[in-house]
C-alpha positions in Angstrom: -0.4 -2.0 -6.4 -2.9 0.6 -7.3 -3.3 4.2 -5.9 -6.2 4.9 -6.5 -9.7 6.6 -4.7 -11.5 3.8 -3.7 -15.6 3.4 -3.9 -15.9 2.4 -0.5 -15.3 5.7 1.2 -14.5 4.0 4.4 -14.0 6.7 7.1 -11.0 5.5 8.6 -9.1 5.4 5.3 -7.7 8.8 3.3 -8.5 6.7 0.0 -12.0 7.1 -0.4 -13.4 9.0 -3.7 -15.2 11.3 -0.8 -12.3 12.8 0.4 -10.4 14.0 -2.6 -7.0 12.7 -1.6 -6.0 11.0 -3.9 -5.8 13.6 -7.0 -4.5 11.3 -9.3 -4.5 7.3 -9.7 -1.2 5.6 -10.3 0.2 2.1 -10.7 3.0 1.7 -8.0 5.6 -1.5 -9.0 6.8 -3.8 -6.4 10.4 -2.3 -6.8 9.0 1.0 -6.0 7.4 0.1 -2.9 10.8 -2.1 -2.0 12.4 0.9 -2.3 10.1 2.8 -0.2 10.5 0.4 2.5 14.2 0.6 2.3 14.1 4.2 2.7 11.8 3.8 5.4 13.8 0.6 7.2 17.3 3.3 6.8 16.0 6.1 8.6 14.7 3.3 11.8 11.4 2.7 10.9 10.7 -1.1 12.3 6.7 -1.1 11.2 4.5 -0.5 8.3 1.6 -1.1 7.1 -0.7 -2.4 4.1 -4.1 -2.1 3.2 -6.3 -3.3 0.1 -9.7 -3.3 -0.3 -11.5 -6.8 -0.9 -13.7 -5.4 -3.7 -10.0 -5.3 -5.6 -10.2 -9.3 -5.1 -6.5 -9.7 -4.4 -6.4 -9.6 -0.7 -4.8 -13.3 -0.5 -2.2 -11.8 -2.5 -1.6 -8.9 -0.4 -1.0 -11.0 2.4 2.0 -12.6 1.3 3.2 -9.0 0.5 4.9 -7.9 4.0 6.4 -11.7 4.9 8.2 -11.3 1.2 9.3 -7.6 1.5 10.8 -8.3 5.4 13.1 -10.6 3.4 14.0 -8.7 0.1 14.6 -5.5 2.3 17.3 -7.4 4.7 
């Protein structure tokens, strides 16, 4: 998954170029974000969420993302 500021500049979303969040892009691995979750899933956390932007082209991929993390974190 990418981190990166996106074109769109959506103004719900902290990712857009516009809003100089995101200082610098970065890859992030799956086992990084499992580990995230973990983290997250340890200290009570019972929901997260994803978001990708169409214009990447991978959102039927992304969808199969929280399904298969609920049952690698378990």
């Amino acid at each position: 998954m990418d981190f990166v500021p996106c074109s769109m500049n959506c103004t719900f979303c902290s990712f857009g170029e516009k809003w100089h969040v995101i200082k610098e892009s970065r890859h992030v691995t799956e086992e990084e974000i499992l580990e995230s979750v973990r983290r997250y899933a340890a200290g009570g956390t019972f929901h997260s969420s994803e978001y990708g932007t169409p214009e990447k082209g991978r959102l039927s991929r992304l969808r199969c993302f929280p399904v298969d993390r609920r049952r690698r974190v378990r």
